[in-house]
OpenMM code with the backbone's topology and positions (N, CA, C; nanometers):
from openmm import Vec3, app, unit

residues = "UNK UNK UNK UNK UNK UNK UNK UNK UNK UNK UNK UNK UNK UNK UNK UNK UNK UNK UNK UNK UNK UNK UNK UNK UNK UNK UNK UNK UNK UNK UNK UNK UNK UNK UNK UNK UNK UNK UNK UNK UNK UNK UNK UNK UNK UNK UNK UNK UNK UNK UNK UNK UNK UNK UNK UNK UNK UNK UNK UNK UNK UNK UNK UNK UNK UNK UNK UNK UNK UNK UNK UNK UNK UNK UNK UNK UNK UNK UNK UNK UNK UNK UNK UNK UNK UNK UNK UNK UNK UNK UNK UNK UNK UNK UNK UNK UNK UNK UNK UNK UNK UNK UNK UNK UNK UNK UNK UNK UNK UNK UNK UNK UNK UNK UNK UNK UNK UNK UNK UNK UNK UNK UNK UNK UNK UNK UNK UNK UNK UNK UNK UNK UNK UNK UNK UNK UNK UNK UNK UNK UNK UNK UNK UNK UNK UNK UNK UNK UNK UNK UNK UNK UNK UNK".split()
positions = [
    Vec3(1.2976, -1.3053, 2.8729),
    Vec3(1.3089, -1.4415, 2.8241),
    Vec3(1.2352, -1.4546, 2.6902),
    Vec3(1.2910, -1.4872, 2.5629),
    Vec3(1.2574, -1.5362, 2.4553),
    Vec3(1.1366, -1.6385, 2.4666),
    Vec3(1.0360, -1.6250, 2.3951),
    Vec3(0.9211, -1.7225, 2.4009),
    Vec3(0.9418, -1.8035, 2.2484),
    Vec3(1.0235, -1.8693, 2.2094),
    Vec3(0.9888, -1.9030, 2.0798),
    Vec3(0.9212, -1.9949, 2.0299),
    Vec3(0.9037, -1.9804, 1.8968),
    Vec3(0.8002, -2.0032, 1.8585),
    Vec3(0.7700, -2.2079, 1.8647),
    Vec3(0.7155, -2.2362, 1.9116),
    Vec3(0.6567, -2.3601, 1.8446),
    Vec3(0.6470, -2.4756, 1.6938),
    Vec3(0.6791, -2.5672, 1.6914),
    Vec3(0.6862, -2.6102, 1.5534),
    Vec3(0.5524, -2.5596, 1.4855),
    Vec3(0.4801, -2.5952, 1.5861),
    Vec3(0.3185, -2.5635, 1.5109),
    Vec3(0.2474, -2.3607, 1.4234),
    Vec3(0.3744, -2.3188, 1.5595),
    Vec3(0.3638, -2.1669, 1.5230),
    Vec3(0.4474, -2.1022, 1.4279),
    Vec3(0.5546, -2.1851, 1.4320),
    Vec3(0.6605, -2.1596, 1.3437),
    Vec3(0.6207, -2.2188, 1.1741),
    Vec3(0.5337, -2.3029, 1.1730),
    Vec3(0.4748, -2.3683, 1.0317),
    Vec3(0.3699, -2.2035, 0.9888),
    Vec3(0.3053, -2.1762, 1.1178),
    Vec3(0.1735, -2.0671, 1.0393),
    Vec3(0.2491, -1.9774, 0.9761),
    Vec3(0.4093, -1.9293, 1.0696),
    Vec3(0.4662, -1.8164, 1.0439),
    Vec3(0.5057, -1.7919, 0.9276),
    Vec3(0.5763, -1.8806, 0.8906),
    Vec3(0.6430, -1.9490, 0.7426),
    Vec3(0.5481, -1.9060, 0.6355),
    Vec3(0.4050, -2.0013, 0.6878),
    Vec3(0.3076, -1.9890, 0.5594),
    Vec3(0.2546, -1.8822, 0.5818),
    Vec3(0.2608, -1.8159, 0.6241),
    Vec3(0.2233, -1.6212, 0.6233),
    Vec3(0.3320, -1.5656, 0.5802),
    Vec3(0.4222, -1.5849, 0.5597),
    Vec3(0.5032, -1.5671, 0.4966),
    Vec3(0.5875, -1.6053, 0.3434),
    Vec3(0.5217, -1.7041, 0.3417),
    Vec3(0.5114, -1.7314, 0.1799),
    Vec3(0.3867, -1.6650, 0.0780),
    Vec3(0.3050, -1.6936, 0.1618),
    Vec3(0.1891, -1.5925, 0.1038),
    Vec3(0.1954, -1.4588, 0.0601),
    Vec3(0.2685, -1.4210, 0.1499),
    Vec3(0.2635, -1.2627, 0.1410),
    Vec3(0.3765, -1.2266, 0.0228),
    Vec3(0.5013, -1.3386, 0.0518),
    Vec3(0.5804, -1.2765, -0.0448),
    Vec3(0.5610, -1.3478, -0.2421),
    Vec3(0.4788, -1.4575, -0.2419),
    Vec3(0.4058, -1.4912, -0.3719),
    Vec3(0.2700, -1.4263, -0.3971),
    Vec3(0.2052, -1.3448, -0.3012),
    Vec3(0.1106, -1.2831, -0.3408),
    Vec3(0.1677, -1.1426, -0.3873),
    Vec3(0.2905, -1.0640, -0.3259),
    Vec3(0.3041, -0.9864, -0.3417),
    Vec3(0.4225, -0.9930, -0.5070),
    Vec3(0.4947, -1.1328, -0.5068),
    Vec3(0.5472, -1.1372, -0.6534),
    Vec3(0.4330, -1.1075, -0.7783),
    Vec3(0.3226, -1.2119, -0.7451),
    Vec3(0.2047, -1.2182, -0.8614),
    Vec3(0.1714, -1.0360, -0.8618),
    Vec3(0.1477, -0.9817, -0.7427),
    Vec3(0.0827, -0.8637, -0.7942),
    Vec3(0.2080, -0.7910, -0.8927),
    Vec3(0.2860, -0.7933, -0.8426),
    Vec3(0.4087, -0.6971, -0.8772),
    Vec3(0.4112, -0.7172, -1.0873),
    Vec3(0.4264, -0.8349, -1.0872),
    Vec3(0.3743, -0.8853, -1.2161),
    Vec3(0.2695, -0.8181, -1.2836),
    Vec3(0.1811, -0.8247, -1.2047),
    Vec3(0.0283, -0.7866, -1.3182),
    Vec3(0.0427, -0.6265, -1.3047),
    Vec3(0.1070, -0.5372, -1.1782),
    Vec3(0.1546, -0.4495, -1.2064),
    Vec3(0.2265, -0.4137, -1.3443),
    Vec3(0.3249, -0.4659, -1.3332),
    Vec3(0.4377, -0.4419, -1.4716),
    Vec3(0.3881, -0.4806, -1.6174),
    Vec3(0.2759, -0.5310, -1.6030),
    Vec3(0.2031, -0.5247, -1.7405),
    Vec3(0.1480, -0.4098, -1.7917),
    Vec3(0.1042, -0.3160, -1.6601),
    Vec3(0.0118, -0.1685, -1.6779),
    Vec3(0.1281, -0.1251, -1.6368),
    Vec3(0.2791, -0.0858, -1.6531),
    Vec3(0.4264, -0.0399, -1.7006),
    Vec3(0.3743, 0.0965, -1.5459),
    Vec3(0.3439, 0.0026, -1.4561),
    Vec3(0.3456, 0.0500, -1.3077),
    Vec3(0.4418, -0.0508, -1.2077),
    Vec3(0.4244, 0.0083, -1.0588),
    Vec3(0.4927, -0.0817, -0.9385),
    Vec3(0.4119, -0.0922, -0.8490),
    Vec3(0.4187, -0.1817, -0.7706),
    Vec3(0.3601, -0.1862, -0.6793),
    Vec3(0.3535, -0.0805, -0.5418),
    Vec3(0.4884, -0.0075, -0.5642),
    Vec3(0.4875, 0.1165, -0.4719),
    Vec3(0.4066, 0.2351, -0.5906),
    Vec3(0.4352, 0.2393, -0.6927),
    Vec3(0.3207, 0.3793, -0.7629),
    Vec3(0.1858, 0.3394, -0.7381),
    Vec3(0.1397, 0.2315, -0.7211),
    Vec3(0.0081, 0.2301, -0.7032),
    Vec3(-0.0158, 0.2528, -0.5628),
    Vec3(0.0307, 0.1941, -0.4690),
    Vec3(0.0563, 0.2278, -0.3149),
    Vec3(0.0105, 0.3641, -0.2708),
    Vec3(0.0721, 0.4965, -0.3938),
    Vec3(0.0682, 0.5899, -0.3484),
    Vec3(-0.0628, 0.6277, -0.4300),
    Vec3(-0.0997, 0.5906, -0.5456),
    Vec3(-0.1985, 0.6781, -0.6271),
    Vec3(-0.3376, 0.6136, -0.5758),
    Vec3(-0.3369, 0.5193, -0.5095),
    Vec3(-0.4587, 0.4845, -0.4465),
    Vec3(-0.5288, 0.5717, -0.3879),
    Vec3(-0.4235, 0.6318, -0.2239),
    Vec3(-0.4679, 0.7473, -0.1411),
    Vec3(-0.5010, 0.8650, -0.2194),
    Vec3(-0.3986, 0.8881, -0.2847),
    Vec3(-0.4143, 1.0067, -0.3911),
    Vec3(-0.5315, 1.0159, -0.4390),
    Vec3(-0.5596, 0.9255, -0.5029),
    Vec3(-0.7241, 0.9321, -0.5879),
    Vec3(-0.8312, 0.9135, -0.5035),
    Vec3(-0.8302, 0.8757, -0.3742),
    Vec3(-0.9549, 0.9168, -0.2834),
    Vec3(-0.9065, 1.0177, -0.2166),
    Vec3(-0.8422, 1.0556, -0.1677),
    Vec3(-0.8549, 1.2068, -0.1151),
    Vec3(-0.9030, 1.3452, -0.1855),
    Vec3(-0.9519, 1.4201, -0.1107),
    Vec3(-1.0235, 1.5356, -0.1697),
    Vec3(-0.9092, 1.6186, -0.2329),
    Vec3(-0.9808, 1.6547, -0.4035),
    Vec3(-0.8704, 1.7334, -0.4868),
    Vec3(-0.7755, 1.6446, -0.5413),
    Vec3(-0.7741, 1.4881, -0.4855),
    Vec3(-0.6405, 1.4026, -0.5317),
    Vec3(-0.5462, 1.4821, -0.4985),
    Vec3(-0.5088, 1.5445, -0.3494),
    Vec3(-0.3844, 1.6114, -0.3064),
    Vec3(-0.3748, 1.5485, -0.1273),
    Vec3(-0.2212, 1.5576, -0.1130),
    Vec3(-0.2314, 1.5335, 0.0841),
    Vec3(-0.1164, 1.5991, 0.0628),
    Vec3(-0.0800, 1.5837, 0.1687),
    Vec3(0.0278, 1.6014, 0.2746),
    Vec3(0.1070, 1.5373, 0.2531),
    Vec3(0.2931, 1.5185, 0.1919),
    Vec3(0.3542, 1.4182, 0.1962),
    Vec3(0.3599, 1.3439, 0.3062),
    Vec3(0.3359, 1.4585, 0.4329),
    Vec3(0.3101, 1.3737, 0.5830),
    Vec3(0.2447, 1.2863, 0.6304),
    Vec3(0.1019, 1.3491, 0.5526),
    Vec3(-0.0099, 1.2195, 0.5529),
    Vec3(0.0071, 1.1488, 0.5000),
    Vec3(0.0734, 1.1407, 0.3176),
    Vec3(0.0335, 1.0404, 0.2918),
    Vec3(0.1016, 0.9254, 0.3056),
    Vec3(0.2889, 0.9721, 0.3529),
    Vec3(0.3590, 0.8472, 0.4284),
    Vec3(0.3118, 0.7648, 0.5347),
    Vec3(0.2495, 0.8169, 0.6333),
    Vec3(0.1818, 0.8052, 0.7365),
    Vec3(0.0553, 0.6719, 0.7325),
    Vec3(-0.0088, 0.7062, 0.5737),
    Vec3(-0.1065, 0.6438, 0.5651),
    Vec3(-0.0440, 0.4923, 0.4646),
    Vec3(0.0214, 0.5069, 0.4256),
    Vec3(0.0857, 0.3734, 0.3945),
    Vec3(0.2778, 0.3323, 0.4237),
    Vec3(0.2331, 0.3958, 0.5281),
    Vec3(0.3494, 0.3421, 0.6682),
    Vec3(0.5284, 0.3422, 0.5458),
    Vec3(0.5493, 0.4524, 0.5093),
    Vec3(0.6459, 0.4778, 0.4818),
    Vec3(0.7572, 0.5708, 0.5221),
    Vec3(0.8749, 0.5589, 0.5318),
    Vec3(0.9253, 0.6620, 0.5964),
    Vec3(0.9603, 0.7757, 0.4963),
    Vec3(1.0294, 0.9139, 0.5761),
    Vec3(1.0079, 1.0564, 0.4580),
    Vec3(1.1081, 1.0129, 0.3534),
    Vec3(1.2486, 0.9466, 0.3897),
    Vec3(1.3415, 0.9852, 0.2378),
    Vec3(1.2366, 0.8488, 0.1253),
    Vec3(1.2403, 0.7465, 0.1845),
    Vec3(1.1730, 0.6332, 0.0771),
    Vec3(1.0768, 0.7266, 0.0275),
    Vec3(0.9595, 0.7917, 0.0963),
    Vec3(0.8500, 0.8404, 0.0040),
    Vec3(0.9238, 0.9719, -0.0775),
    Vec3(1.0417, 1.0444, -0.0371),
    Vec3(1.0728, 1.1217, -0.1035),
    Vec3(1.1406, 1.1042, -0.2371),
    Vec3(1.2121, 0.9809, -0.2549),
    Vec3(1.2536, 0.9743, -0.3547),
    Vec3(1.1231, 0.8773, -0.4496),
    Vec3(1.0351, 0.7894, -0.4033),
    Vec3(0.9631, 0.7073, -0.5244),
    Vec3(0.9083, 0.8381, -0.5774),
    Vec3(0.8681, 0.9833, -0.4608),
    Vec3(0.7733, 1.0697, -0.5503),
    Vec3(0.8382, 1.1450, -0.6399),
    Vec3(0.9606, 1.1463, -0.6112),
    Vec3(1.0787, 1.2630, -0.7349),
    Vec3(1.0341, 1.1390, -0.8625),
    Vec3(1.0669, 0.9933, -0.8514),
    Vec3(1.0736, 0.9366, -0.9935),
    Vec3(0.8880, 0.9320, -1.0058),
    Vec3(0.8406, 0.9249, -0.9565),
    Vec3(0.6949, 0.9366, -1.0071),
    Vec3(0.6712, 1.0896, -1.0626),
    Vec3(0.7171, 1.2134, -0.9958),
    Vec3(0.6469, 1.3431, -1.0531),
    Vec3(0.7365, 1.3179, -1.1927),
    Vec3(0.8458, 1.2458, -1.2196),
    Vec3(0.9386, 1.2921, -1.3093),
    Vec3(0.8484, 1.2348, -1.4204),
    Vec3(0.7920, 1.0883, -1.4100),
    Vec3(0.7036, 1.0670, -1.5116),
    Vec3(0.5710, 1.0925, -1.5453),
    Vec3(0.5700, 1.1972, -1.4363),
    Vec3(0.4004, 1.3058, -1.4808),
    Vec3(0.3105, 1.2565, -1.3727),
    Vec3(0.3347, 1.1554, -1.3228),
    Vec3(0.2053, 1.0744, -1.2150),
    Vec3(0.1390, 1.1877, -1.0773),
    Vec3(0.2764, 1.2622, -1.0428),
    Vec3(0.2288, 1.3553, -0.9093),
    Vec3(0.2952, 1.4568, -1.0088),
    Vec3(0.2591, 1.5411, -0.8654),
    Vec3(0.3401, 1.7207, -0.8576),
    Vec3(0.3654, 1.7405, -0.7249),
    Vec3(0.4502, 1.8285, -0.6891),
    Vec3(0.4970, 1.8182, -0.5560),
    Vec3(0.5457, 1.9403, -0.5408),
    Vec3(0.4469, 2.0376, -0.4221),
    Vec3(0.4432, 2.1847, -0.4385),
    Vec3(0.4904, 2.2015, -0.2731),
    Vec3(0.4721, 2.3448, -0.2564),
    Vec3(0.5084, 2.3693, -0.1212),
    Vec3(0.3866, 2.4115, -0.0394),
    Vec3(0.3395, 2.3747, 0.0686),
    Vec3(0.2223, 2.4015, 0.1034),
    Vec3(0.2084, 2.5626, 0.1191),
    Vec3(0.1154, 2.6212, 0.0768),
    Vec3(0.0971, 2.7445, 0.1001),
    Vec3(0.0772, 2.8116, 0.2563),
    Vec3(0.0127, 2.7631, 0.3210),
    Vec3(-0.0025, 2.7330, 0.4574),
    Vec3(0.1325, 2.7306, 0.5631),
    Vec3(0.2127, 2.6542, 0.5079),
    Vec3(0.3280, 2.6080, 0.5788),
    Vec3(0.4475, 2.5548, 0.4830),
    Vec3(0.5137, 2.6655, 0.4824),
    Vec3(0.6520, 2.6602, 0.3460),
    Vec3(0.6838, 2.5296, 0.4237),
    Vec3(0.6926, 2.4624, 0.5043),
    Vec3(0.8225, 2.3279, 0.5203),
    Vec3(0.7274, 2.2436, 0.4941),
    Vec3(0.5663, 2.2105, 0.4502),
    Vec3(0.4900, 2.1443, 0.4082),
    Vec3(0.5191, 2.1061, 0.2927),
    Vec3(0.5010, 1.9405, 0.2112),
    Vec3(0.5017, 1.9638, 0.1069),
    Vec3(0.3508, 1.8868, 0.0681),
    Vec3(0.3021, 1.9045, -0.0188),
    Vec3(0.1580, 1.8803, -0.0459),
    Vec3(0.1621, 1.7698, -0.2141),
    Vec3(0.1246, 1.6719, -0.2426),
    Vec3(0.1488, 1.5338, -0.3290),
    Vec3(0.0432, 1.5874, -0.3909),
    Vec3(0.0395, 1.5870, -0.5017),
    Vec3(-0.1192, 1.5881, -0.5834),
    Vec3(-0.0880, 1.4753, -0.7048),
    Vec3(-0.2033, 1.4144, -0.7289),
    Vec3(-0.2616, 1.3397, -0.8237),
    Vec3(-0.2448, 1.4112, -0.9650),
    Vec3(-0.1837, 1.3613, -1.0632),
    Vec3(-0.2023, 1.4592, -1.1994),
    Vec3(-0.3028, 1.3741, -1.2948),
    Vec3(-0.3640, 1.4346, -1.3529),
    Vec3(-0.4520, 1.3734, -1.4937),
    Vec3(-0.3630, 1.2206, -1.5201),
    Vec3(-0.2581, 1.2486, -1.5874),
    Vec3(-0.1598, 1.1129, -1.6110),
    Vec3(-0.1584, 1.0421, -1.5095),
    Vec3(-0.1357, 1.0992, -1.3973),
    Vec3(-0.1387, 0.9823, -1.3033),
    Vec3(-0.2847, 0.8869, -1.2738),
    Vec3(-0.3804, 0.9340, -1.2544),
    Vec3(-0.5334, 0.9354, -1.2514),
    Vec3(-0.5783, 0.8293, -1.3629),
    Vec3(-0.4903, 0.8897, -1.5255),
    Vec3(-0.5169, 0.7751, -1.6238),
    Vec3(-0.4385, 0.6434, -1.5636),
    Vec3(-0.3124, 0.6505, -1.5615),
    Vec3(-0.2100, 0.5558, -1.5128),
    Vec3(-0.3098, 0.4626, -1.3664),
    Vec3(-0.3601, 0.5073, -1.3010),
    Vec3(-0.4650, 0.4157, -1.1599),
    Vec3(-0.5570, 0.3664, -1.2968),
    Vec3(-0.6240, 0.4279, -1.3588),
    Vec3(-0.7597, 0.3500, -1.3903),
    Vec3(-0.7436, 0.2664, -1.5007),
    Vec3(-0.6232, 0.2560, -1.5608),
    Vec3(-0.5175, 0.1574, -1.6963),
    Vec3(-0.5615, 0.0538, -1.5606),
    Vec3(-0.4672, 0.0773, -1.4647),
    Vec3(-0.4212, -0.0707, -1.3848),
    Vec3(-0.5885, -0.1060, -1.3448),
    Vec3(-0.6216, -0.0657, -1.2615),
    Vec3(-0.7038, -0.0745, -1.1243),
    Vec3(-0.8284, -0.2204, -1.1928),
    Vec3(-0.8245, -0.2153, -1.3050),
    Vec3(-0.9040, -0.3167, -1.3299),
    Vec3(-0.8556, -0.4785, -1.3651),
    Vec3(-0.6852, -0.4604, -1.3985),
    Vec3(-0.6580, -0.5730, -1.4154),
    Vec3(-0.5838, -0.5940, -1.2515),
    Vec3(-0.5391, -0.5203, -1.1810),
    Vec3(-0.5252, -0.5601, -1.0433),
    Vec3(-0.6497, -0.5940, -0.9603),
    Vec3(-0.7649, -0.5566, -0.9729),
    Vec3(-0.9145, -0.6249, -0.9264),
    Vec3(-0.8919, -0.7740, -0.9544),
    Vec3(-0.8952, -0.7546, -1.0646),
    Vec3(-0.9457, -0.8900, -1.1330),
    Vec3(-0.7812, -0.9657, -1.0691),
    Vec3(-0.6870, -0.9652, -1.0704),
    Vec3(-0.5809, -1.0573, -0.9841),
    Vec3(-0.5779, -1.0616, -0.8755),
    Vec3(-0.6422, -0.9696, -0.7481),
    Vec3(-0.6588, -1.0090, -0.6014),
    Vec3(-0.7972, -1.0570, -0.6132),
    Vec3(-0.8804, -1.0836, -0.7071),
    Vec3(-0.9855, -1.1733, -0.6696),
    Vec3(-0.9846, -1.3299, -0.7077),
    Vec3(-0.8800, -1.3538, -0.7973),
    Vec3(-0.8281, -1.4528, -0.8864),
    Vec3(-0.7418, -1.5446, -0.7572),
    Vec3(-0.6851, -1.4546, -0.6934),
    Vec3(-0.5601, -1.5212, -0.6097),
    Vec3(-0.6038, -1.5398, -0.5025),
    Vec3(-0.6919, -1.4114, -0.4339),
    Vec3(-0.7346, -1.3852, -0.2918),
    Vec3(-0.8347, -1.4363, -0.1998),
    Vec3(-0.9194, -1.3383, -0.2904),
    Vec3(-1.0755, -1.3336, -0.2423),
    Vec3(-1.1570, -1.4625, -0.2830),
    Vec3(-1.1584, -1.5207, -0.4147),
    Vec3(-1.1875, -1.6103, -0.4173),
    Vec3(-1.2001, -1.7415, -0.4021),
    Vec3(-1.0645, -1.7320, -0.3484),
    Vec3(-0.9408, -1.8376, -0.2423),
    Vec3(-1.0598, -1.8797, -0.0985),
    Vec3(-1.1242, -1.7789, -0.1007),
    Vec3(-1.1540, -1.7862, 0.1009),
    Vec3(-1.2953, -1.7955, 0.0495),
    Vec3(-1.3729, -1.9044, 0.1680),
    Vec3(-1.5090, -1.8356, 0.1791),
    Vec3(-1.5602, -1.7232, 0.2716),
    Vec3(-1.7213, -1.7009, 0.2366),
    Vec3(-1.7169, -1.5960, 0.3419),
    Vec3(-1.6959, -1.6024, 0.4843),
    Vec3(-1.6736, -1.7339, 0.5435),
    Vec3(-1.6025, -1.7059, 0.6634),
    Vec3(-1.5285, -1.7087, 0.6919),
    Vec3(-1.4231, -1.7515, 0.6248),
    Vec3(-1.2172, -1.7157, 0.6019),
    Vec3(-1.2355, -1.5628, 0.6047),
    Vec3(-1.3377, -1.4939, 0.5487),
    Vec3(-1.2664, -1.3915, 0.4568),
    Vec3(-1.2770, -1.3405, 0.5987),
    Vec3(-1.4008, -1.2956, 0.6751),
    Vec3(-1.4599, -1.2765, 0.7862),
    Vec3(-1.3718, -1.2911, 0.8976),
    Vec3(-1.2674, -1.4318, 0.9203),
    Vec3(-1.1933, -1.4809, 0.9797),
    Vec3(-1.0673, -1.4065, 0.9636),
    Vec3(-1.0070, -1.4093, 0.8218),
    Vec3(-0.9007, -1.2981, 0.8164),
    Vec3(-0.8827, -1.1652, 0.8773),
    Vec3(-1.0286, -1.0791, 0.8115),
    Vec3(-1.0482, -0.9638, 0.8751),
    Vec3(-1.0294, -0.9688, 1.0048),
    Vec3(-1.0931, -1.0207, 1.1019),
    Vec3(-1.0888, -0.9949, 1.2290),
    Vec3(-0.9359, -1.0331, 1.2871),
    Vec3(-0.8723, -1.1736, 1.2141),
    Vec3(-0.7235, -1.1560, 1.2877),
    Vec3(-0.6452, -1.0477, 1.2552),
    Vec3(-0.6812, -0.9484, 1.0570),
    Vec3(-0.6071, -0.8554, 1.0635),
    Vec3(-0.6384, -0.7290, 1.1054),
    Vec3(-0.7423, -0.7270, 1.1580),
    Vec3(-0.7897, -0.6265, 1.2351),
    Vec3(-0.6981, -0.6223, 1.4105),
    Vec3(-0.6883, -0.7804, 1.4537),
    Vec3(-0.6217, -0.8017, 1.5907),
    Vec3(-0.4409, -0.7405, 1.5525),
    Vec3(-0.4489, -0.7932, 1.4716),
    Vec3(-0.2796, -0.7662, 1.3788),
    Vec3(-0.2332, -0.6767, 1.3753),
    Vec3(-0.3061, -0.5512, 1.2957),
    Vec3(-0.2853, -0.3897, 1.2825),
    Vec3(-0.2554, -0.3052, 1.3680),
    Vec3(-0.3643, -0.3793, 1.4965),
    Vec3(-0.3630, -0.2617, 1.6380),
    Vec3(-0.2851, -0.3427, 1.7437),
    Vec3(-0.2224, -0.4440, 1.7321),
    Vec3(-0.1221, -0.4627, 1.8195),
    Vec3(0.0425, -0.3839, 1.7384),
    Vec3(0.0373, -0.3709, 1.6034),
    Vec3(0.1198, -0.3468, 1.5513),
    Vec3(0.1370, -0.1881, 1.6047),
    Vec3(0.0542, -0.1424, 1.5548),
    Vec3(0.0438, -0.0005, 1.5568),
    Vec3(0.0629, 0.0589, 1.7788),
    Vec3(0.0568, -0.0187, 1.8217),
    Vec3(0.0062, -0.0131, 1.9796),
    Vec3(0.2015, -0.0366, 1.9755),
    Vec3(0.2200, -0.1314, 1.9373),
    Vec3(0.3761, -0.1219, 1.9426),
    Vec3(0.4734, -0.0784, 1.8683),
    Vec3(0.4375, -0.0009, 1.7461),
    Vec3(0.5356, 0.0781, 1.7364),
    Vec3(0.4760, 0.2220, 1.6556),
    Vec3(0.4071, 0.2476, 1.7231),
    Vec3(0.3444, 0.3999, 1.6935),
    Vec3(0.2841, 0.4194, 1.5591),
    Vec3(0.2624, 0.2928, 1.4927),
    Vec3(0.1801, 0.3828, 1.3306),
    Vec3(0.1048, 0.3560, 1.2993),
    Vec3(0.0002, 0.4639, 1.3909),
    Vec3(-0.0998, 0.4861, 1.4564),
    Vec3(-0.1086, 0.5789, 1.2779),
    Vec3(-0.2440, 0.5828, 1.1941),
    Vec3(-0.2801, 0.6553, 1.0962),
    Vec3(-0.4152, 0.7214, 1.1523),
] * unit.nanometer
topology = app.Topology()
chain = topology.addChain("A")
for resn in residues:
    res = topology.addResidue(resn, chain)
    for name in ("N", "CA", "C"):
        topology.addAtom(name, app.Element.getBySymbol(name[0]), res)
């Protein structure tokens, strides 16, 4: 039996849902000023904290919940403009292993300061510290029911 939603639940849903998709227009924007996307940064984030700036294409879909052809093709047009390299794991020929290149590394630290400065503009500064506190913990409840139901488990 369908439980649906409530006028009252159906208003939060909406506005979680406008949020997400005008927070995610504005970023996409301040992206395209640093002549990036919001999926190249997606990936050069992990990239640049992992050890060596290299993973696993396995991991690193895994870690920002993408599936293999989507991550396979943004990384063909990203290595094409110098950002990755994309080798065969030595370890395991059907491995393929993502590395971080110099260009790409410049290309994160161009953006990473004018995208700070726009999720604190839009976001963070939006909430006090007990929204923010408040968020965390519902998206903390959020993640692991997500992940509990459909396996992406990182």
């Amino acid at each position: 039996m369908v439980r649906w939603l409530s006028d009252d639940e159906q208003t939060t849903w909406r506005a979680f849902i406008r949020l997400r998709q005008r927070l995610d227009a504005a970023l996409a924007a301040g992206f395209a000023e640093d002549g990036m996307s919001p999926a190249d940064y997606e990936i050069l984030v992990p990239l640049s904290a992992a050890a060596g700036g290299c993973l696993r294409a396995k991991e690193l879909g895994a870690e920002i919940c993408w599936e293999k052809s989507r991550l396979s093709k943004h990384l063909a047009r990203m290595a094409a403009r110098g950002l990755v390299e994309r080798r065969t794991a030595e370890e395991d020929a059907r491995g393929v292993l993502v590395e971080l290149t110099p260009a790409g590394r410049a290309a994160l630290e161009r953006a990473a300061p004018n995208h700070v400065d726009l999720v604190r503009r839009l976001f963070i500064d939006a909430m006090t510290p007990a929204e923010a506190r408040a968020l965390r913990s519902l998206a903390d409840k959020v993640v692991a029911e997500a992940e509990r139901s459909t396996d992406l488990r990182v």
